[in-house]
N, C-alpha and C positions, 0 to 999 in steps of 0.2 A: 525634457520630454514630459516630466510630470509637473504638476503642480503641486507646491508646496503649502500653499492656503485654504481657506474655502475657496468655494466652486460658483462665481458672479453670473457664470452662462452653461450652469448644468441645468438650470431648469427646476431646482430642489424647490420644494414647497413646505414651509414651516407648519406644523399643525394647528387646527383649525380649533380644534378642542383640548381639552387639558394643556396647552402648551408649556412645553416644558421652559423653567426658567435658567437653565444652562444647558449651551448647545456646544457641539466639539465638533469639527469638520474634519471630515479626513480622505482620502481615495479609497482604502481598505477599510475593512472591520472583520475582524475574526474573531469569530463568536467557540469560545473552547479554546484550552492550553495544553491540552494532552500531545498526542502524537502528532495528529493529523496539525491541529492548529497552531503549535512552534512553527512545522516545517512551510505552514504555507503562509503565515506572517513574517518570517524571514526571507522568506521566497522574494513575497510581494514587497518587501523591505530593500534587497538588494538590487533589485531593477530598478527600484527608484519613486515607486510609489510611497506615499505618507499611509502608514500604516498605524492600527491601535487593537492589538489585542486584548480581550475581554475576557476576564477568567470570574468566579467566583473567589477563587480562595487563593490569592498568589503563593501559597506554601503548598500549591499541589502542582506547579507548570514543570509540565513533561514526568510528571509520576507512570512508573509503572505500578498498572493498577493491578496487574496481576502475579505472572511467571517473571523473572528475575533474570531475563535469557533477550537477547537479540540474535536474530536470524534464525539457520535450520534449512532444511531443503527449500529451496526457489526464494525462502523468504530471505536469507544470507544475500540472494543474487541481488533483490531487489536493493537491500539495503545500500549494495555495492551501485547501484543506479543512483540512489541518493546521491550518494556521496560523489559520484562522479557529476553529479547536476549542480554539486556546493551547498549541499543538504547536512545535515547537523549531527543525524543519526550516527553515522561511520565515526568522525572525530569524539564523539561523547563515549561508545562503547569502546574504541583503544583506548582512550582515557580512565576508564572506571570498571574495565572488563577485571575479572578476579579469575575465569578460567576461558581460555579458546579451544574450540576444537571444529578440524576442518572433517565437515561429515560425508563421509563417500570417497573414503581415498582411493577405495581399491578399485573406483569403477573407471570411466572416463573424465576427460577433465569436465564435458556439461553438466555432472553428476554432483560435482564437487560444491560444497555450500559450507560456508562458513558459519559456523553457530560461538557465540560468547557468553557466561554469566555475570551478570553485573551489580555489579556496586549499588545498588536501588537509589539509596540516598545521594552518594556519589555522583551517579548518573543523573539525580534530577536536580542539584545541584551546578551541574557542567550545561546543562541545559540552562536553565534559570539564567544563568550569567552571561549565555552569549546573547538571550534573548534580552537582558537588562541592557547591554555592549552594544544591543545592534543596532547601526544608522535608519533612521527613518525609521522608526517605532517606536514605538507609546506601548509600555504595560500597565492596564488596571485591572483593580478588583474592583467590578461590576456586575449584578444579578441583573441580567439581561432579558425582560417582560413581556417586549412585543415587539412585530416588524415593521417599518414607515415605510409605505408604499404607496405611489398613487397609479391611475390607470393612464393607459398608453392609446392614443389619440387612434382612430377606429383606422386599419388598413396600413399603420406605420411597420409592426410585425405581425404576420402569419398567425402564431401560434400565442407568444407572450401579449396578455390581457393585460398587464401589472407591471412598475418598473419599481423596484426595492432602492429607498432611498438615504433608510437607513436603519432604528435601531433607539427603541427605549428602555430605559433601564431603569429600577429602582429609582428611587430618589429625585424625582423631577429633574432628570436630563435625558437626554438624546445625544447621540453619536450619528451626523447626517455622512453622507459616503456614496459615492457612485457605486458602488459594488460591497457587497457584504459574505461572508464565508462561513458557513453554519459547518463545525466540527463539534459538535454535542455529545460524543463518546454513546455511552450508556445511562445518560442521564435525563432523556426525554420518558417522562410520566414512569419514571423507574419504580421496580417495585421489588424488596430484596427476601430472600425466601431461606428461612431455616427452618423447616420441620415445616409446624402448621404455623409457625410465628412469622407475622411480615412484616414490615415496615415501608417507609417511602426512602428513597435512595438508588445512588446509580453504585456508590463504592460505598462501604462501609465506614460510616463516620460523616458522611458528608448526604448533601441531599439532593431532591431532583429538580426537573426545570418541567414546569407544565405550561407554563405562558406559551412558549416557543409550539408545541404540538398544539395549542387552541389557532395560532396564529396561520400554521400551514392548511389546517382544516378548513380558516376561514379565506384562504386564498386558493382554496381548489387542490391541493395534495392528499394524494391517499396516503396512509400512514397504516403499519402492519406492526405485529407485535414478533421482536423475538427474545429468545432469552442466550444467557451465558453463566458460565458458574469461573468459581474459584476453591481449590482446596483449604483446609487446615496447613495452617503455619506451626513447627515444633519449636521447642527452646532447644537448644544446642547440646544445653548441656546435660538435658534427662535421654541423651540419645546414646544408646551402646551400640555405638563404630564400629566395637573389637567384632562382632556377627556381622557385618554388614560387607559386600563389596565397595572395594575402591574404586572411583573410578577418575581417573588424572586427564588432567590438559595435556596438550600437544607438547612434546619437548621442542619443538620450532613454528610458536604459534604466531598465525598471520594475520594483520594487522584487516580491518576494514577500508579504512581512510587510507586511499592513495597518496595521501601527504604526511601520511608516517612510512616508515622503513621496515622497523621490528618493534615489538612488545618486547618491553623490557622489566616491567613490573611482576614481582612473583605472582606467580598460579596456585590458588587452594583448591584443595577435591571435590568431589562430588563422591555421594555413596549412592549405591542401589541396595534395597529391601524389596520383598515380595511378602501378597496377598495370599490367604490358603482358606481351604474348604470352611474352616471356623471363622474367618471374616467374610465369605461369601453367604453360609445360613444365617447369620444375622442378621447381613443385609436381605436376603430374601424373606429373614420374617419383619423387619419391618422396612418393607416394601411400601405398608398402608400408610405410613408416614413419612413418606418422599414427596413433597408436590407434586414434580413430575409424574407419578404413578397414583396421586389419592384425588388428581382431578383440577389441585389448587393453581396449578399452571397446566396451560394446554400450546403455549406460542413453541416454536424448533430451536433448537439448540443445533451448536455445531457438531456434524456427525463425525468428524476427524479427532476430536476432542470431549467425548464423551463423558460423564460423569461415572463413576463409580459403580452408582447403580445402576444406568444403563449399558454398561460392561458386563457385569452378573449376569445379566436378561440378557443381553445379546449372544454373550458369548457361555453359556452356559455350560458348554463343553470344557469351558476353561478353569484348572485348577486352580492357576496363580496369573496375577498382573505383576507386571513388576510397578517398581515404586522409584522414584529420583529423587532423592536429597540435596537440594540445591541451597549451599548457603545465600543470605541475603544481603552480605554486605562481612565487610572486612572487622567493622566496630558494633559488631551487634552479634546475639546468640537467635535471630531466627533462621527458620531452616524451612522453607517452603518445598512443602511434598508434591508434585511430580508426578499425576498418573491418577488420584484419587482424590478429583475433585467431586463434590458434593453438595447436596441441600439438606442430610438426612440432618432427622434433630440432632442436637446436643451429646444427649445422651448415649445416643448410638454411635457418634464420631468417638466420642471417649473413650468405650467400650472393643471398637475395630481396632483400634494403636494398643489394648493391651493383646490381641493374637497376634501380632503381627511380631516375630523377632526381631531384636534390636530397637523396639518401639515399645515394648512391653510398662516399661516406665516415665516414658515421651509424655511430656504436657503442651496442652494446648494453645496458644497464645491468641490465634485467632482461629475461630473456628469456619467452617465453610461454607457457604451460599452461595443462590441461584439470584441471576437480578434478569427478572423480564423488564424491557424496555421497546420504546417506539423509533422505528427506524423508517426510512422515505426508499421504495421501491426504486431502483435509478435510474431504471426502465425512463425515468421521469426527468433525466437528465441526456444533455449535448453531451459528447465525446468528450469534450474539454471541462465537464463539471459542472456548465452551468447547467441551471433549470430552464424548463421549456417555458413552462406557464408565466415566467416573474425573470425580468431581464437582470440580470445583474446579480442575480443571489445563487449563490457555487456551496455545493455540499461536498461534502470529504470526511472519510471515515467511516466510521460504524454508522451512523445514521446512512450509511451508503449502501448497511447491509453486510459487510467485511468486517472478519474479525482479525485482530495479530494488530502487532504496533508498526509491523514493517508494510501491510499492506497500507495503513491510514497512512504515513509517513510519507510514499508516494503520491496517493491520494493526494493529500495535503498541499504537497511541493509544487503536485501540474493545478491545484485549486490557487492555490497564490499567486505563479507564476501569472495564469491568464486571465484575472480579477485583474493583475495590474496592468495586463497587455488591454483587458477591456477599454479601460480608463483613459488608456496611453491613443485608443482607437488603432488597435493592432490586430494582426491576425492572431487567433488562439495558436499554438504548440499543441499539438498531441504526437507522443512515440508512435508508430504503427507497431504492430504483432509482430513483426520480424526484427524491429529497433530494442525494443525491452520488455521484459517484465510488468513495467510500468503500463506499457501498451496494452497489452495480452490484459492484464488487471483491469483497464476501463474499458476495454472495448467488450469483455465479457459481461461487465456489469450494465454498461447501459444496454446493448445489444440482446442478452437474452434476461437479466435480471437476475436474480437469488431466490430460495426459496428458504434457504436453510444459510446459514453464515458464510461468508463467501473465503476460502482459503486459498493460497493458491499454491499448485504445484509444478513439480517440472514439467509433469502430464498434460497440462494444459498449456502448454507452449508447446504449436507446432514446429519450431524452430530451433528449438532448445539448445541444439551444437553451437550456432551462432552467438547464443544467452547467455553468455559461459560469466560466471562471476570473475573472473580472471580480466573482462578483455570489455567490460561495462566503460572503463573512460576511454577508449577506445571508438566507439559505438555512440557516446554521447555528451562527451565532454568538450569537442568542437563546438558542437548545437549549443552546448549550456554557453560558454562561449560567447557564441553570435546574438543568446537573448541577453547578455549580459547576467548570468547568476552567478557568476565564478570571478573569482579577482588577479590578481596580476601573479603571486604567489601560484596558484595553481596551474594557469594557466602557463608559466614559463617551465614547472615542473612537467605537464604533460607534454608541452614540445620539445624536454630535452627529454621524456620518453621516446617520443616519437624517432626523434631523431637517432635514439640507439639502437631499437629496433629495424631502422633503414639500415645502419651501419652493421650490424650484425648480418641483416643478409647479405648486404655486398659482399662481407667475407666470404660466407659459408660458398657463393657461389663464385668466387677468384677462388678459393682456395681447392688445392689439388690433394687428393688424399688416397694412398694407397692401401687396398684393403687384407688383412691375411692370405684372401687369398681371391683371383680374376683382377681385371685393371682395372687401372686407376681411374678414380669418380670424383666429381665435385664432390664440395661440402656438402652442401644441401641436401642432394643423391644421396651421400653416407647417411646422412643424419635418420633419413627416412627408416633406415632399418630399426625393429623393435628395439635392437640390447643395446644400440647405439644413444649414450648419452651426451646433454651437453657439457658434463666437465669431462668425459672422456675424450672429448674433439676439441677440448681446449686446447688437450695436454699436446694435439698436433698442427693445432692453431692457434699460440699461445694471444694473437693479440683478443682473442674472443672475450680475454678474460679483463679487457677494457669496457666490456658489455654491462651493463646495470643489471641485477638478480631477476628483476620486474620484466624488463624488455627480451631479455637469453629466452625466461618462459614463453612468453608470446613469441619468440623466431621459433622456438622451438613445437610449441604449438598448433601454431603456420602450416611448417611445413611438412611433421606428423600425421597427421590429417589435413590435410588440403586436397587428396580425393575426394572424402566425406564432405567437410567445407565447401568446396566447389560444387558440387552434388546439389547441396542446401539453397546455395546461392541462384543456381539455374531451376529450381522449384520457385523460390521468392519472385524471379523475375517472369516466370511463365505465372504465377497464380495472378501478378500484379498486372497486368496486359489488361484487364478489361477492371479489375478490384476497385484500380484509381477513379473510376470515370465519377467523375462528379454529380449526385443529385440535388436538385434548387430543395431550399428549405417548403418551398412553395408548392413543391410538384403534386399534383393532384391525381395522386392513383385511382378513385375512384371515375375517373372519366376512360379508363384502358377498361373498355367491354369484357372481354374475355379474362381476366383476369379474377380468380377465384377470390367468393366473397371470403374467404378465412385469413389470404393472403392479403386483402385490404385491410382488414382490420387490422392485422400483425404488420402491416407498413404505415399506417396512417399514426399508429402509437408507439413504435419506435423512432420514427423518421430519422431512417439512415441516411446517413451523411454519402455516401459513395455506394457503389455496387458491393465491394466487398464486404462492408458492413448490412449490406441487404443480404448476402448470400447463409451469412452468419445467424438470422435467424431462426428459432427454432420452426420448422412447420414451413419454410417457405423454399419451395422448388427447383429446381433447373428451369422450367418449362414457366415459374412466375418470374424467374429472372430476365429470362429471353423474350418475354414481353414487356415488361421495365425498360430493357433495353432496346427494344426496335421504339416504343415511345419516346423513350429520350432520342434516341437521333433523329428519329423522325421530326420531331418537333424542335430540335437542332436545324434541322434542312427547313421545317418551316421559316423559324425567327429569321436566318439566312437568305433564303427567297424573300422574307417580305422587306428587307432591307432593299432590294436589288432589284426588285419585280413586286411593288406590292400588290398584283393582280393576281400571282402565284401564290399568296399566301393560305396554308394551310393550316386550321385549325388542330387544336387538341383530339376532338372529336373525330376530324376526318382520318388523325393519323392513328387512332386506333381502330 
């Protein structure tokens, strides 16, 4: 399906100037090793594409650059989407996880999200290596300068002016590629902020990339500025515990990766500390020496994750934050603080750890900073990732505007996967809103855009019962499946899920079960009632207990809820009745008369792909829909008349 060579009849064009005196051919390029750019060069690795990911510094691929934790509410969900797609995330964190805990137990199972801390080094480690292991992939280290693009022959596409061909680096070479993958983290034109001191950098220690932000300016991309921070890291051992809450892993912590069973490696704690009125007046008096507040940065921060001092100010009512002690790793004494990230100087970080009890004599090891950086509005981007303006060139990650390692991670996985479907001359894969997290993640991003960091939560999934972390290979591990991302291992595993989950219902619904007290009821019937468990209905159905742990949960699940479920289900299919109806990339809203100029504008710079992605903008109507849609069919009936009657045919104009 792919080519393993250079490309004789893609058309590439060698440069005309500077020519580079070594050239590398390949289908892929992924530009960035972090999050987003492991999952989506592995992606495009396993379908079959020749893939080369490009990092600066091979001793940072899949660093966590921040928090020491995978998943969390909806972000746990998604991870579990990874992994059921044959994504890396899931397998890396059972691997190098140091504590689990599944968060929201007490509520419903849509609720439930799996959160882990992790091994940092451990972790990027486990990464590094399946990335070194993986078929069809090349890693270097390359400082990546500019993009090789030439223009696209006048009337071939609509929208894209430019077809991205490949990719110069340092050193008098080129990387040529039908498709290229910009995962740039936080490192476009980064700028990192302690106090009033700045420097250039996207992480600490490391530097930024400016080439890459000259290059999309010069191809027509708007480019917006946001920022993000990180706390102070402690040494372990200047921290008094004996003040401090405990607070432990699960005693039955559950795995990510559907191709593990149980977590067997021991769990180390976590502590809570709190903030008090004497670390809040100091930060209020030097307030004038926060960037954020003295002017020196003015770009949004995420407002779910807040700095320290915009805690103080916000929440002013507030006595105490609390604080989370997260160790960083099993062979090291750091201890990343959780809750009281910052930019304030120096001085003043040193000064907040000795109010704080149990911190009183904590040192610093790294102190904490604000990094603004330059991000691509996604508004700017197809469903599947790519760019409107420049064929062939797919973003993922934060430069997408998204912060958290579990949103880019998805990002990443659907930017690889259809780079190489491009390549392959395939249709793109996108999940819809009611399929995953993953969906619900892009389709908000391209559709209304970000203004402030984009997170995601369970809130933002109308669907959410459906979403369940639980029941993600379920929901999309066939699909992964049919594009070919998952291997033979996984895949016999999930059909001998499948297969236990059938068998388990058959029981429950042969089986005859007499209640304390009124007749007797199937399984299933029983099961429904609240106090009724599955190992209580073993003990009267003993074969149940031939049931897998994984599949008993989902029968049990099922049929728990499967009012609600069913409920969900006939929503899905009533919203989707007209949602699917297809828009041409072509369609020219400005020829629908009636149709309000605010609404053209908000269609013509989106250009949704279907109605439902039209419906989804912000600002556009029922009553702009309904003209959308008597056009499209209209001009359906036209192209159909002039097929059959081209004396009948009806114009654009006429049909609005």
């Amino acid at each position: 399906m792919f080519r393993t060579s250079a490309f004789p009849d893609c058309g590439l064009q060698p440069l005309t100037a500077n020519k580079p005196q070594n050239r590398y051919d390949y289908d892929v390029v992924v530009i960035g090793a972090g999050h987003a750019g492991t999952e989506a060069a592995a992606a495009a690795a396993r379908v079959g594409a020749k893939t080369v990911l490009l990092t600066t510094n091979l001793d940072t691929v899949g660093q966590m650059s921040c928090n020491p934790a995978i998943g969390g509410v909806a972000k746990g969900q998604i991870v579990r989407e990874v992994d059921a797609l044959g994504g890396l995330m899931g397998e890396a964190i059972d691997a190098t996880g140091i504590q689990f805990r599944m968060l929201n137990r007490r509520k419903g199972p849509a609720m439930h999200s799996p959160r882990a801390q992790a091994d940092k080094k451990a972790y990027q480690n486990f990464i590094k290596f399946r990335i070194e292991n993986q078929d069809n992939l090349d890693l270097r280290q390359e400082v990546v300068e500019d993009l090789i693009t030439e223009p696209i022959a006048e009337g071939s596409d609509r929208l894209a002016t430019q077809r991205v061909i490949g990719v110069q680096v340092r050193g008098d070479a080129a990387y040529y590629a039908r498709t290229v993958i910009l995962t740039t983290g936080t490192f476009l034109q980064a700028i990192m902020h302690t106090g009033k001191s700045q420097s250039a950098g996207g992480r600490a220690g490391e530097g930024t990339t400016a080439g890459l932000s000259g290059a999309l300016h010069r191809l027509g991309f708007t480019l917006d500025r946001f920022k993000t921070g990180t706390p102070p890291r402690l040494n372990a051992r200047t921290i008094d515990y004996a003040g401090l809450e405990e607070q432990p892993g699960d005693e039955d912590p559950q795995p990510f990766s559907y191709l593990n069973d149980a977590i067997t490696s021991p769990q180390m704690a976590c502590h809570i500390a709190h903030t008090n009125e004497q670390v809040h007046d100091l930060i209020r008096a030097n307030l004038d020496r926060a960037p954020m507040y003295s002017g020196q940065i003015d770009s949004r921060g995420p407002r779910y994750c807040p700095s320290i001092e915009d805690k103080v100010v916000r929440f002013a009512d507030k006595s105490s934050h609390q604080l989370f002690l997260e160790p960083e790793g099993r062979q090291n004494c750091e201890v990343y603080v959780n809750g009281i990230s910052t930019s304030l100087p120096r001085d003043v970080q040193d000064a907040m750890f000795r109010c704080i009890p149990g911190l009183e004599k904590a040192t610093i090891m790294r102190y904490g900073y604000a990094v603004e950086y330059d991000f691509s509005p996604p508004t700017q981007l197809w469903p599947h990732l790519e760019s409107k303006a420049v064929s062939g060139l797919f973003f993922a990650g934060q430069i997408n505007g998204t912060t958290g390692y579990e949103e880019a991670a998805g990002q990443g996985l659907l930017a690889g996967l259809n780079a190489a479907r491009l390549v392959a001359a395939q249709t793109p894969w996108v999940p819809s809103r009611q399929d995953a997290y993953v969906g619900v993640l892009v389709d908000d991003l391209v559709t209304s855009g970000t203004d402030e960091p984009y997170r995601m939560f369970t809130s933002r999934a109308e669907y959410r019962l459906l979403l369940r972390q639980d029941n993600a290979d379920r929901r999309l591990t066939q699909q992964a499946d049919e594009l070919g991302l998952i291997d033979a291992a996984r895949r016999e595993r999930f059909q001998n899920k499948r297969r236990d989950i059938e068998r388990g219902n058959e029981l429950l619904k042969a089986a005859k079960i007499q209640p304390p007290t009124g007749p007797v009821v199937r399984g299933d019937v029983y099961l429904r009632r609240p106090e009724v468990t599955w190992e209580s209905l073993r003990e009267q159905v003993p074969e149940l207990g031939e049931i897998g742990k994984e599949a008993a949960e989902q029968c049990m699940i099922d049929i728990k809820y499967a009012g609600y479920i069913d409920r969900q289900q006939a929503e899905v299919h009533k919203q989707s009745r007209h949602a699917e109806k297809s828009i041409p990339v072509s369609f020219d809203y400005d020829r629908i008369g009636p149709l309000r100029t605010e609404a053209k504008e908000k269609l013509n710079r989106v250009r949704p792909i279907n109605l439902g992605q039209a419906k989804r903008i912000s600002g556009i109507t029922p009553a702009d829909l309904a003209l959308v849609l008597a056009h499209l069919e209209n001009h359906y009936l036209s192209q159909t008349n002039s097929k059959t009657n081209p004396s009948s045919a009806i114009t654009s104009s006429d049909a609005t």
